[in-house]
PyMOL Python script that loads the backbone (N, CA, C, O; Angstrom):
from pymol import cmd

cmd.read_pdbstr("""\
ATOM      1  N   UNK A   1      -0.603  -1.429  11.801  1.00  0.00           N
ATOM      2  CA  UNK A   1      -1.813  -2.032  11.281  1.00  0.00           C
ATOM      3  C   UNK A   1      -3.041  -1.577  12.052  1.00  0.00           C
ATOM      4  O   UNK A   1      -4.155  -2.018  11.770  1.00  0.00           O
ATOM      5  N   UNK A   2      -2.839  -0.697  13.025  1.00  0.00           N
ATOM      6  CA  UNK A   2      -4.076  -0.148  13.908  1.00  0.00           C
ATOM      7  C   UNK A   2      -4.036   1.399  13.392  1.00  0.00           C
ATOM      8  O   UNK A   2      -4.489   2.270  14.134  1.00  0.00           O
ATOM      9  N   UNK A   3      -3.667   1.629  12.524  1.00  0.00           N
ATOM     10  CA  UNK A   3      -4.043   3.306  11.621  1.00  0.00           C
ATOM     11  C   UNK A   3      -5.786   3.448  11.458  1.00  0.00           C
ATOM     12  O   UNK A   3      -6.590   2.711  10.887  1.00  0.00           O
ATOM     13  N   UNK A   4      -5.975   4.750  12.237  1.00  0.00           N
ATOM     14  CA  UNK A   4      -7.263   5.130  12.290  1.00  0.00           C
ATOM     15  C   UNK A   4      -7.797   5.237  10.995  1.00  0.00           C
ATOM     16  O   UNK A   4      -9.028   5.279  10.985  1.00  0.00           O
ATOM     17  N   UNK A   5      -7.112   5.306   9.635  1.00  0.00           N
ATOM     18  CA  UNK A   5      -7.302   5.764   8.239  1.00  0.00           C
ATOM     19  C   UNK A   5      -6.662   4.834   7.291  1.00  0.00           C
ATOM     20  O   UNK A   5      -5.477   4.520   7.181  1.00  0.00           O
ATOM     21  N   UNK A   6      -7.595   4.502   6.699  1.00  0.00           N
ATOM     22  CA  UNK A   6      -6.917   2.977   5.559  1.00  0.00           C
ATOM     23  C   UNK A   6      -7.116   3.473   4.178  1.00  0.00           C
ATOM     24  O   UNK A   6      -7.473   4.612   3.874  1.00  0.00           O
ATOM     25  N   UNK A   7      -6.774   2.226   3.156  1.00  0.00           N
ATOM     26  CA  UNK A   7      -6.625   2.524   1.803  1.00  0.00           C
ATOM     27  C   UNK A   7      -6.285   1.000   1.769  1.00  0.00           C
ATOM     28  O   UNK A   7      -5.102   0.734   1.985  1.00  0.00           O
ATOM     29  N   UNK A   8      -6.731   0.452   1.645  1.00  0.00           N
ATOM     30  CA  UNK A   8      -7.395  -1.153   1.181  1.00  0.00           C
ATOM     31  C   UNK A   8      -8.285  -1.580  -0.206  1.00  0.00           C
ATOM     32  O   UNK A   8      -9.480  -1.758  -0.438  1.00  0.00           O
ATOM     33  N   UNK A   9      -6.728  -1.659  -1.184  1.00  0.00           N
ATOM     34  CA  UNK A   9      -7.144  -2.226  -2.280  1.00  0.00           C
ATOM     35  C   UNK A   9      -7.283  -3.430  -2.351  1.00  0.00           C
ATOM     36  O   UNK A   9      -6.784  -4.205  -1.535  1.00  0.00           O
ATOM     37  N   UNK A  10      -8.408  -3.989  -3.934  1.00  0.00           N
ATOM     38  CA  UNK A  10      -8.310  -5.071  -4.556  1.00  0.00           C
ATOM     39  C   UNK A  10      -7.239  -5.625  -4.850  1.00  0.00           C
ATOM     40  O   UNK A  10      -6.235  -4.930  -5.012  1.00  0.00           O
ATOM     41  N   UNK A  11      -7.204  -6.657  -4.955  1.00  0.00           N
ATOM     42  CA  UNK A  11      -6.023  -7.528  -5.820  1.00  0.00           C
ATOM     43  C   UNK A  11      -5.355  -6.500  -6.956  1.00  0.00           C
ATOM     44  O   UNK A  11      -5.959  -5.810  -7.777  1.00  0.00           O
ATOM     45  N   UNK A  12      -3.938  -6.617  -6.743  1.00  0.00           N
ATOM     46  CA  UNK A  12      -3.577  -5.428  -7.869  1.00  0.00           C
ATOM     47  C   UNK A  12      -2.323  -6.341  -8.563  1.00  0.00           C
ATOM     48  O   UNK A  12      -1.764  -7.371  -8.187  1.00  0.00           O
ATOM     49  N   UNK A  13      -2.113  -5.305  -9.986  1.00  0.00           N
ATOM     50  CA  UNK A  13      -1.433  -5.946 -10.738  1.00  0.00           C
ATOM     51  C   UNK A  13       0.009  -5.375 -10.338  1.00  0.00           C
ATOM     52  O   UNK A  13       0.201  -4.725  -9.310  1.00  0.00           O
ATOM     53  N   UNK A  14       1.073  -5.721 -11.346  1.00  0.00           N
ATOM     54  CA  UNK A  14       2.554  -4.825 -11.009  1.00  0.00           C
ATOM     55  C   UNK A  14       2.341  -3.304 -11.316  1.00  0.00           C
ATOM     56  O   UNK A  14       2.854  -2.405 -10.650  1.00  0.00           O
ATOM     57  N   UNK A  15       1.509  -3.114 -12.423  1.00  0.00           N
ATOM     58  CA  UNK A  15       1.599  -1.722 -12.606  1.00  0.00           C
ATOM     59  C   UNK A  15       0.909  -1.226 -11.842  1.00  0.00           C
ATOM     60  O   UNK A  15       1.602  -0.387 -11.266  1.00  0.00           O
ATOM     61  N   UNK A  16       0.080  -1.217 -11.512  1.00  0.00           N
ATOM     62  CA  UNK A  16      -0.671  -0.549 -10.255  1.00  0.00           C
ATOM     63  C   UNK A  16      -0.720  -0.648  -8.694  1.00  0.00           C
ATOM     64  O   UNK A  16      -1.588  -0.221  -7.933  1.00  0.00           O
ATOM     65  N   UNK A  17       0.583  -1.406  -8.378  1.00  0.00           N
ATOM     66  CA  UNK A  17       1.610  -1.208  -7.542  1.00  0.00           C
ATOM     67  C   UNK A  17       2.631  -0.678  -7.414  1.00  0.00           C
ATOM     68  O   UNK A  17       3.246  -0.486  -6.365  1.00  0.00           O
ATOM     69  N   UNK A  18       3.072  -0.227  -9.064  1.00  0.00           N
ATOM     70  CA  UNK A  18       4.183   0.829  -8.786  1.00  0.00           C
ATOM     71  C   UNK A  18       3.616   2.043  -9.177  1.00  0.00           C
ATOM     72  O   UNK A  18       4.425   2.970  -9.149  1.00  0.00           O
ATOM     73  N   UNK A  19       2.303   2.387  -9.591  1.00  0.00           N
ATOM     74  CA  UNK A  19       1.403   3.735  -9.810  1.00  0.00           C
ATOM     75  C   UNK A  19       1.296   3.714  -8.141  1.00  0.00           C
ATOM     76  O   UNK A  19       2.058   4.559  -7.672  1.00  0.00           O
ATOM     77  N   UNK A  20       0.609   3.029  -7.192  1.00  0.00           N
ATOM     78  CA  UNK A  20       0.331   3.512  -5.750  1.00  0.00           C
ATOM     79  C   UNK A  20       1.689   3.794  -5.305  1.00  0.00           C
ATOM     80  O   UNK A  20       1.750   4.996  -5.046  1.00  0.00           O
ATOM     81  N   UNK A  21       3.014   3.106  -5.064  1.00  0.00           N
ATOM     82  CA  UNK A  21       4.350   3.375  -4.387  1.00  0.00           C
ATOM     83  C   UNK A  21       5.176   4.305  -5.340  1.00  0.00           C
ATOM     84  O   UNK A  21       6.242   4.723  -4.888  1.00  0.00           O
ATOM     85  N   UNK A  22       4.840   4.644  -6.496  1.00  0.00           N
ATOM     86  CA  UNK A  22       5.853   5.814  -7.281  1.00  0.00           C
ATOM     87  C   UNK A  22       6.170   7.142  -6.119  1.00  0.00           C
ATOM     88  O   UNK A  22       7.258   7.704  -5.988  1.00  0.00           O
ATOM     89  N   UNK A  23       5.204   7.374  -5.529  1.00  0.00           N
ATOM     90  CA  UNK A  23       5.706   8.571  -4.516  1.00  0.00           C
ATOM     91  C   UNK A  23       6.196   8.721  -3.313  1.00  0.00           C
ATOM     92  O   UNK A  23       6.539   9.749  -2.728  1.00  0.00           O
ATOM     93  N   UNK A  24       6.208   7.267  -2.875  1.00  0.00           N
ATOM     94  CA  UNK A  24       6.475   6.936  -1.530  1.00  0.00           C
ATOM     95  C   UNK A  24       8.120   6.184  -1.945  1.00  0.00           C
ATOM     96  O   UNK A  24       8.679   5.911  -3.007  1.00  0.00           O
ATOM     97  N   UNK A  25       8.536   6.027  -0.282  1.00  0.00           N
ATOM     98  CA  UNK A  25       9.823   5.677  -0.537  1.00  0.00           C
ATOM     99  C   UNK A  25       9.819   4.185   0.374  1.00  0.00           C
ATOM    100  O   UNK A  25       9.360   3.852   1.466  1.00  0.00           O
ATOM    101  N   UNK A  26      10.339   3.724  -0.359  1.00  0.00           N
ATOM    102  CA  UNK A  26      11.034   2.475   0.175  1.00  0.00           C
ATOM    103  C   UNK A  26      11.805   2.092   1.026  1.00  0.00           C
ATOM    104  O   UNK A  26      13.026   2.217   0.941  1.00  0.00           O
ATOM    105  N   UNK A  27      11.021   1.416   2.247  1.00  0.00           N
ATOM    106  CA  UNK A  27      11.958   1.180   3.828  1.00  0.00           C
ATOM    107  C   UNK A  27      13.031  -0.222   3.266  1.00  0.00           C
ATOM    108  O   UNK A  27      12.797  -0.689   2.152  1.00  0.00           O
ATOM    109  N   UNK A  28      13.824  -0.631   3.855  1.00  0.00           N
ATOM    110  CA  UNK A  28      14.284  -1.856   3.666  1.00  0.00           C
ATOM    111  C   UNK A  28      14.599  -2.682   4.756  1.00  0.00           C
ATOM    112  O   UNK A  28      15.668  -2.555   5.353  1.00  0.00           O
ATOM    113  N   UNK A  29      14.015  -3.261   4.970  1.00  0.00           N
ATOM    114  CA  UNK A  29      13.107  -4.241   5.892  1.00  0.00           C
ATOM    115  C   UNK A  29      13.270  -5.739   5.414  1.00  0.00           C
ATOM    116  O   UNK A  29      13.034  -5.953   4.225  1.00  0.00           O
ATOM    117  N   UNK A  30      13.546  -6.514   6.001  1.00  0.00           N
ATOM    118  CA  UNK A  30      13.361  -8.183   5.755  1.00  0.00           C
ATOM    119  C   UNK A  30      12.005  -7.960   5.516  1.00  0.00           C
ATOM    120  O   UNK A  30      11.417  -6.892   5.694  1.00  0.00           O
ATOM    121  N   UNK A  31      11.287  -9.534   4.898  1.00  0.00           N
ATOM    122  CA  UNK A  31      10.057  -9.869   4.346  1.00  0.00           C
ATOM    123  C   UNK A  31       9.187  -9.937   6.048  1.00  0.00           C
ATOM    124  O   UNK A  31       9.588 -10.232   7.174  1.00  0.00           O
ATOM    125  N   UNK A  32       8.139  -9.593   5.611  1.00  0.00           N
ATOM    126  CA  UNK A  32       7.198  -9.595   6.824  1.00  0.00           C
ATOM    127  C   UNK A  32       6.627 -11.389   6.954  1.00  0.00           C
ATOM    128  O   UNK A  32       7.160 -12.176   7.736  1.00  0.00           O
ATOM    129  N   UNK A  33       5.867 -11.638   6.343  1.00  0.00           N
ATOM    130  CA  UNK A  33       5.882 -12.687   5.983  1.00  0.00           C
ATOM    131  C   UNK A  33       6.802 -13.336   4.903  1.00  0.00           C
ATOM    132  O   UNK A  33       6.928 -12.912   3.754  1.00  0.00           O
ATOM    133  N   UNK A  34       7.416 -14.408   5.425  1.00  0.00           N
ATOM    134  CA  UNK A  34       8.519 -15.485   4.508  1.00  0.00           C
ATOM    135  C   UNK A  34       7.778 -15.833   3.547  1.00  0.00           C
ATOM    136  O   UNK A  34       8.244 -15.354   2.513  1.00  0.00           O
ATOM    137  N   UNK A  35       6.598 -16.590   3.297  1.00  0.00           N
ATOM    138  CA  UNK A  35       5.968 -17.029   2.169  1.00  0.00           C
ATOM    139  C   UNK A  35       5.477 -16.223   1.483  1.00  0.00           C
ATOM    140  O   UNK A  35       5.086 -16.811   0.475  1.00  0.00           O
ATOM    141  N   UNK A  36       5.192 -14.888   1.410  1.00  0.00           N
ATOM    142  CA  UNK A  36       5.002 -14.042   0.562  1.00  0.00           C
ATOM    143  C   UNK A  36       5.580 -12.443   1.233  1.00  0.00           C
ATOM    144  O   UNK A  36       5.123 -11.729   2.126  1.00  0.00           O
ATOM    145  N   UNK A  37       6.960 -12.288   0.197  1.00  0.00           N
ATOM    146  CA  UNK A  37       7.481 -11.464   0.123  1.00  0.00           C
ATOM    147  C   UNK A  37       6.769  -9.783   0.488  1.00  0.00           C
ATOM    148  O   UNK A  37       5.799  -9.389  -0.160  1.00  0.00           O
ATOM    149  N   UNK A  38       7.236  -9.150   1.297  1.00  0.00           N
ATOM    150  CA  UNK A  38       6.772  -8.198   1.853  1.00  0.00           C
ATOM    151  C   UNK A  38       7.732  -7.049   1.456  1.00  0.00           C
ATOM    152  O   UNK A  38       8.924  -7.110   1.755  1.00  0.00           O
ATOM    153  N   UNK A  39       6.997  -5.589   0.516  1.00  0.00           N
ATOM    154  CA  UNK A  39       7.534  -4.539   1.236  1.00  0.00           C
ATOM    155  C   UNK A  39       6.887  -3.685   1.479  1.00  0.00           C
ATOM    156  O   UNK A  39       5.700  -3.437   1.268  1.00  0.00           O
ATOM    157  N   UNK A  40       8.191  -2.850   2.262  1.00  0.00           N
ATOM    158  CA  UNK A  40       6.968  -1.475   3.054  1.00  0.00           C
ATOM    159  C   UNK A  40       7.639  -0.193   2.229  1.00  0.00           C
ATOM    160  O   UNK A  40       8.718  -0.159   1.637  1.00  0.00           O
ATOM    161  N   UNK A  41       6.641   0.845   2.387  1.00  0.00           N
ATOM    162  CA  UNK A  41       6.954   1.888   1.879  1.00  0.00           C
ATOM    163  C   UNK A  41       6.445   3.241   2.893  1.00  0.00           C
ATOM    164  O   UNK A  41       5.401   3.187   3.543  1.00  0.00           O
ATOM    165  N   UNK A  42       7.246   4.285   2.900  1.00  0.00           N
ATOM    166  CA  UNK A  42       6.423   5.662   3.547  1.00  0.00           C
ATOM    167  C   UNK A  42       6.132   6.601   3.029  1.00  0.00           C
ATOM    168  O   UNK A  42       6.360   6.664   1.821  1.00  0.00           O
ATOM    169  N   UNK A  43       5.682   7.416   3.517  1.00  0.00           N
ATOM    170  CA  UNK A  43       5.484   9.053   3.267  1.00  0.00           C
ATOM    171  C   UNK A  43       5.133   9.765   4.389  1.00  0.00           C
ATOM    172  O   UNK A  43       5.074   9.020   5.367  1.00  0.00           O
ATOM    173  N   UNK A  44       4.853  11.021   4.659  1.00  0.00           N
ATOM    174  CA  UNK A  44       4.291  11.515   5.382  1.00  0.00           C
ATOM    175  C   UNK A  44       3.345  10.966   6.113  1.00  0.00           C
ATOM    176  O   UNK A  44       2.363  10.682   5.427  1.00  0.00           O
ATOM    177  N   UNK A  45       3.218  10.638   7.489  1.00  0.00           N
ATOM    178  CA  UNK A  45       2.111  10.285   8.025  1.00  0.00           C
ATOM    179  C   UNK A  45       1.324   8.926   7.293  1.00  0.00           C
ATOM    180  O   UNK A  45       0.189   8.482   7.461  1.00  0.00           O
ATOM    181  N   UNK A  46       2.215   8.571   6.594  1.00  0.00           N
ATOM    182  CA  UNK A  46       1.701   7.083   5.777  1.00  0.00           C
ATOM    183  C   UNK A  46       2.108   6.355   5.749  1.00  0.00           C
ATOM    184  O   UNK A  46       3.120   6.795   5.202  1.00  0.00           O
ATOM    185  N   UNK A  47       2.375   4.998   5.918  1.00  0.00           N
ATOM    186  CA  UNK A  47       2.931   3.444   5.711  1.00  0.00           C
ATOM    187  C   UNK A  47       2.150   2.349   5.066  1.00  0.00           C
ATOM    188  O   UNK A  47       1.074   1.888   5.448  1.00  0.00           O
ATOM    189  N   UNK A  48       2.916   1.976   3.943  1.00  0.00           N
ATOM    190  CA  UNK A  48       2.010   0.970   3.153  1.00  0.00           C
ATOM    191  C   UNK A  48       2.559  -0.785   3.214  1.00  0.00           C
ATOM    192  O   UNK A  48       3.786  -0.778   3.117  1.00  0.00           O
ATOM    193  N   UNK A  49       2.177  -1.807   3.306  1.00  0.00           N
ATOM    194  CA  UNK A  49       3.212  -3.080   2.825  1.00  0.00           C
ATOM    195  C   UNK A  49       2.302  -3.416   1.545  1.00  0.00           C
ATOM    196  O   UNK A  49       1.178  -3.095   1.157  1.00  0.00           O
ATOM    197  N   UNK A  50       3.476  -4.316   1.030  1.00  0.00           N
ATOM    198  CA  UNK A  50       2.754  -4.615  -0.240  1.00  0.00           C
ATOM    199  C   UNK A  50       3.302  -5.969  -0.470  1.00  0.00           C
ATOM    200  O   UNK A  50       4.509  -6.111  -0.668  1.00  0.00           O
ATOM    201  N   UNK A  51       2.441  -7.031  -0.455  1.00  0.00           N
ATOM    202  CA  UNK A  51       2.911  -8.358  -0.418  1.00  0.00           C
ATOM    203  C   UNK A  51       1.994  -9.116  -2.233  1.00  0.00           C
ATOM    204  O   UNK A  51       1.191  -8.658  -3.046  1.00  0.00           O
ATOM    205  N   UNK A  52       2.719 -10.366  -2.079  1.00  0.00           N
ATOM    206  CA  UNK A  52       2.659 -11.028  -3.849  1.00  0.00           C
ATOM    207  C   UNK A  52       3.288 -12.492  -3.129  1.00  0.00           C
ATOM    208  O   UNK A  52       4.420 -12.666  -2.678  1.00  0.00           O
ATOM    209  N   UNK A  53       2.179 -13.431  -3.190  1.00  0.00           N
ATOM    210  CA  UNK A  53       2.470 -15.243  -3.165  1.00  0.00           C
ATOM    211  C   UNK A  53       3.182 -15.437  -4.486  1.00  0.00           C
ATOM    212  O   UNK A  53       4.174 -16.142  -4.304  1.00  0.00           O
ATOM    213  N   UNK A  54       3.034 -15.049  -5.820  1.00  0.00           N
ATOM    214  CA  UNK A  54       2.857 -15.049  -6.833  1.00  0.00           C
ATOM    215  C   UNK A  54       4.253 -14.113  -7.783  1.00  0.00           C
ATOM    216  O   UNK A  54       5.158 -14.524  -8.509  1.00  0.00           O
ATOM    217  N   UNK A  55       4.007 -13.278  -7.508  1.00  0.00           N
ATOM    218  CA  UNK A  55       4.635 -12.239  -8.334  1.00  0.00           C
ATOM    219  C   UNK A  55       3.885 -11.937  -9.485  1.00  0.00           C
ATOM    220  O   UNK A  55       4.410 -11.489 -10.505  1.00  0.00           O
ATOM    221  N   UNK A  56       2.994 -12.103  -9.400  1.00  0.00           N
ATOM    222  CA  UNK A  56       1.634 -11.564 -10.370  1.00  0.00           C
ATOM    223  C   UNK A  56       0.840 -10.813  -9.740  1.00  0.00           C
ATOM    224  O   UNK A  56       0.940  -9.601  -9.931  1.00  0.00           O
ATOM    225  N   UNK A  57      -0.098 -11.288  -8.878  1.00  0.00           N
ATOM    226  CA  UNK A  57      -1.596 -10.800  -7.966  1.00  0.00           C
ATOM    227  C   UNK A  57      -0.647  -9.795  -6.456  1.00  0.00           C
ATOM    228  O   UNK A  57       0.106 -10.267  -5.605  1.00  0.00           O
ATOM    229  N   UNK A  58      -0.961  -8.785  -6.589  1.00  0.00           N
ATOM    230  CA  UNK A  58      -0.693  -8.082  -5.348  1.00  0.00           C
ATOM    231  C   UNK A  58      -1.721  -7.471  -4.310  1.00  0.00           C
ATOM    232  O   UNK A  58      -2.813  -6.945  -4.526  1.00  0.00           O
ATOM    233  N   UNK A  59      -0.948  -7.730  -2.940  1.00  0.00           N
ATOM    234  CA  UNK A  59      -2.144  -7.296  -1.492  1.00  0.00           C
ATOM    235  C   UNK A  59      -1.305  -6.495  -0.975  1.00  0.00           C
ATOM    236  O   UNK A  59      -0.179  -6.727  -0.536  1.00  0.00           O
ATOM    237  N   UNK A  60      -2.273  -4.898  -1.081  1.00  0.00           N
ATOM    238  CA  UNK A  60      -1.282  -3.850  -0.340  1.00  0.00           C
ATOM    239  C   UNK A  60      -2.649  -3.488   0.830  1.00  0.00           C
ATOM    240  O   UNK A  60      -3.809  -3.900   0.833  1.00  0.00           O
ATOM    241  N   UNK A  61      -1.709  -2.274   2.040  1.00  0.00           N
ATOM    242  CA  UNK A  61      -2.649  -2.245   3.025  1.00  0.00           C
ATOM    243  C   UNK A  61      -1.737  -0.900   2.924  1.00  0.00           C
ATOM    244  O   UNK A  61      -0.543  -0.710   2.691  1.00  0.00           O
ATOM    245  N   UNK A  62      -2.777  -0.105   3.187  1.00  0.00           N
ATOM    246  CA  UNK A  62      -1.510   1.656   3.605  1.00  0.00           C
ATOM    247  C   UNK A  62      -2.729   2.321   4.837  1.00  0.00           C
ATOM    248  O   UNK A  62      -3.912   2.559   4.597  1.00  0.00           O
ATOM    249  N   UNK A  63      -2.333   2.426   5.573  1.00  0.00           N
ATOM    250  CA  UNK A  63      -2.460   3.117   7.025  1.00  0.00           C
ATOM    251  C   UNK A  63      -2.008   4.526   7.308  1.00  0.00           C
ATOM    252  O   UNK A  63      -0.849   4.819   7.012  1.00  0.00           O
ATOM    253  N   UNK A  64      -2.778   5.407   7.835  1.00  0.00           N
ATOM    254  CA  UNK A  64      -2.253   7.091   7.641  1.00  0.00           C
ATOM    255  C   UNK A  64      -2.432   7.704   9.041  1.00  0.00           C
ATOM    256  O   UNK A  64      -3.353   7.289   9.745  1.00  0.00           O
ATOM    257  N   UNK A  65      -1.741   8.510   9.414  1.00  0.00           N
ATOM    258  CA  UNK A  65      -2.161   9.206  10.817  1.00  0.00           C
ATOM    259  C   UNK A  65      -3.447   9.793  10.456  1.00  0.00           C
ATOM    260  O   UNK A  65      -4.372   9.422  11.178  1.00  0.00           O
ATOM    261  N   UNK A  66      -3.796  10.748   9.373  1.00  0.00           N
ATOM    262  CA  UNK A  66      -4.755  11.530   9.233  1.00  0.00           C
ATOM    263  C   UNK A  66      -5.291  11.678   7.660  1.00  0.00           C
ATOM    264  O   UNK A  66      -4.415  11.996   6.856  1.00  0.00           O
ATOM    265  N   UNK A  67      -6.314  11.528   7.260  1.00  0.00           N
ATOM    266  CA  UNK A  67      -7.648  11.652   5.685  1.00  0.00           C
ATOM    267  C   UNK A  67      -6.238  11.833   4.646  1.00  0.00           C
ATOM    268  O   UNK A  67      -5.850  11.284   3.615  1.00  0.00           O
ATOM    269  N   UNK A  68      -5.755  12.870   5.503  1.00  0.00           N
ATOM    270  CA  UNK A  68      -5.125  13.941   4.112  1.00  0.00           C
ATOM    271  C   UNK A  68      -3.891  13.155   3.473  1.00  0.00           C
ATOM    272  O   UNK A  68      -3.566  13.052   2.290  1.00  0.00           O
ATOM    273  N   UNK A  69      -3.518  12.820   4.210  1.00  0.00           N
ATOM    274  CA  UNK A  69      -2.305  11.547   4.118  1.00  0.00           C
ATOM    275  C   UNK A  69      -2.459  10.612   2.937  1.00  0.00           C
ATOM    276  O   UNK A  69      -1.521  10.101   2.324  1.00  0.00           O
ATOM    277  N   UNK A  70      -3.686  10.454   2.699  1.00  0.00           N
ATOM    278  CA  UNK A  70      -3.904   9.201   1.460  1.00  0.00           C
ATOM    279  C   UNK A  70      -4.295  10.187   0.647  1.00  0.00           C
ATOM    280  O   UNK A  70      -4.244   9.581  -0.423  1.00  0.00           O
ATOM    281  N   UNK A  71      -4.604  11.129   0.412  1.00  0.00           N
ATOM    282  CA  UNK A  71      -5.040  12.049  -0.884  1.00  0.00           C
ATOM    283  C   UNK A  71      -4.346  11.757  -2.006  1.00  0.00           C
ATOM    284  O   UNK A  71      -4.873  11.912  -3.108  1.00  0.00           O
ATOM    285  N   UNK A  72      -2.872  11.224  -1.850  1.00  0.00           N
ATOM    286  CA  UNK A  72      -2.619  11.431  -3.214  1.00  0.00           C
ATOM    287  C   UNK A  72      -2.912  10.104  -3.859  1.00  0.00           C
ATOM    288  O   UNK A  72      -2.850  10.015  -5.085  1.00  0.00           O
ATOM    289  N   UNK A  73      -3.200   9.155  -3.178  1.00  0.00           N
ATOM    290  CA  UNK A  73      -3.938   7.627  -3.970  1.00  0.00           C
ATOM    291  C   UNK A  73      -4.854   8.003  -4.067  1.00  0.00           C
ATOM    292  O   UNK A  73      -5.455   7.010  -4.478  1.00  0.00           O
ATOM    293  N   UNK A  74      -5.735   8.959  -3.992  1.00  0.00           N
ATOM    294  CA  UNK A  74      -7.234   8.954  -4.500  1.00  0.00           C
ATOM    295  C   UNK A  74      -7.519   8.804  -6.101  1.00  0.00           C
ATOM    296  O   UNK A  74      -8.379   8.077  -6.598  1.00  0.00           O
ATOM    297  N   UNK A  75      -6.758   9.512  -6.681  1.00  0.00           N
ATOM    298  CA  UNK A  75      -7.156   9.324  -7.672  1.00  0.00           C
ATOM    299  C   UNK A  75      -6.496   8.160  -8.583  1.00  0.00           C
ATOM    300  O   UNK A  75      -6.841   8.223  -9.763  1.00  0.00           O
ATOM    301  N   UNK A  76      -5.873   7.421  -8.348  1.00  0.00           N
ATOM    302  CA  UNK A  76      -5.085   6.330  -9.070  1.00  0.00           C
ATOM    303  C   UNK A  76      -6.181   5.091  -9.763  1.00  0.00           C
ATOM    304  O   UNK A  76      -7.392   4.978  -9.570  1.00  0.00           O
ATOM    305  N   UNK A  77      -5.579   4.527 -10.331  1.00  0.00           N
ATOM    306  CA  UNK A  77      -7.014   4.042 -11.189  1.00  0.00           C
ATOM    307  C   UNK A  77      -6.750   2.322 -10.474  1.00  0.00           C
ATOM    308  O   UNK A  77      -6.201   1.394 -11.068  1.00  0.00           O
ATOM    309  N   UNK A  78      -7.208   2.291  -9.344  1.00  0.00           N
ATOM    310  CA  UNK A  78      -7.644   1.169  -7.833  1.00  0.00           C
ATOM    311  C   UNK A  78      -9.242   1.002  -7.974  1.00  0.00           C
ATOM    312  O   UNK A  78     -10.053   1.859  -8.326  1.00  0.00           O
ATOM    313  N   UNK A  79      -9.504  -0.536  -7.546  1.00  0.00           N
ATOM    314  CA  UNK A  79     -10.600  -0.949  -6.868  1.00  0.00           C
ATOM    315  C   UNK A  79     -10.529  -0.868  -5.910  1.00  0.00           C
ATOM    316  O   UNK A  79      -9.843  -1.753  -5.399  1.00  0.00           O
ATOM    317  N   UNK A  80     -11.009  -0.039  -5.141  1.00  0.00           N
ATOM    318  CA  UNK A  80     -10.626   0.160  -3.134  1.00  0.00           C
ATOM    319  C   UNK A  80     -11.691  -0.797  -2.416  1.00  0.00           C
ATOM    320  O   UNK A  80     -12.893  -0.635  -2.628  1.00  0.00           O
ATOM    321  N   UNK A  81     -11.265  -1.696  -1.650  1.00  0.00           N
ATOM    322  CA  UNK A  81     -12.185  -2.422  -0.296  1.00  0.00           C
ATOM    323  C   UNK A  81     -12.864  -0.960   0.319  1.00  0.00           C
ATOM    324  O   UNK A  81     -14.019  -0.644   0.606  1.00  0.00           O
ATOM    325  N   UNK A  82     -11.568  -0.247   0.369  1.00  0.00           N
ATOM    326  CA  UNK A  82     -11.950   0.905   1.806  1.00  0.00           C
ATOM    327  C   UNK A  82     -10.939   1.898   1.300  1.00  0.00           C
ATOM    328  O   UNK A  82      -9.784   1.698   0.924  1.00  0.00           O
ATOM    329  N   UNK A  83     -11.633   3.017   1.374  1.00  0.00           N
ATOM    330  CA  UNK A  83     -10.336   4.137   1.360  1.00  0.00           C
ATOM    331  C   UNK A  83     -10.983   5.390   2.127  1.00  0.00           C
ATOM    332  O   UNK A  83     -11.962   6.026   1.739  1.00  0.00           O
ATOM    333  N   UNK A  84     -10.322   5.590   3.162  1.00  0.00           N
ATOM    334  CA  UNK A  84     -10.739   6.736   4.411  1.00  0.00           C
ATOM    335  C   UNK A  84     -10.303   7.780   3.870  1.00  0.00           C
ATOM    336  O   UNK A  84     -10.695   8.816   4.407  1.00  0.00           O
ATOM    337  N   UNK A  85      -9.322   7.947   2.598  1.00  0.00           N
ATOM    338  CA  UNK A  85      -8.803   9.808   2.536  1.00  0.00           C
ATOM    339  C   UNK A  85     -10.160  10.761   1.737  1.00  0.00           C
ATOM    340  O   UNK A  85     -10.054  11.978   1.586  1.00  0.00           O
TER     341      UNK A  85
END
""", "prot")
cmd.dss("prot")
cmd.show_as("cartoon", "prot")
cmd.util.cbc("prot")
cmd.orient("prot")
């Protein structure tokens, strides 16, 4: 969670949680937080979690060693807080 390079979306739906994680792979990991289900995902130089109180409204956070690392979420159709790539 201290990645020099973020990608901090809006509230997202299911489909546009599995448009951001379609390329990344899936760690399997217990829930980060118990009250809302947590997963993580990687790629290269990237780590994302992606948590849901709900199973409707989703909060993802993806962290990168370096810009280039998030390139391929750039173009995905996201409201970004912040996106460093």
């Amino acid at each position: 969670m201290g990645a020099e390079y973020l990608a901090l979306p809006r509230e997202l739906t299911a489909p546009q949680v599995e448009q951001l994680t379609g390329a990344l792979h899936r760690v399997p990991l217990r829930p980060f937080w118990p009250w809302a289900p947590t997963r993580f995902y990687v790629a290269p130089g990237l780590v994302m979690h992606v948590s849901s109180e709900d199973g409707e409204a989703f909060h993802a956070w993806a962290g990168a060693t370096h810009r280039s690392a998030l390139n391929p979420l750039a173009d995905l159709p996201v409201d970004w807080n912040r996106f460093d790539g």
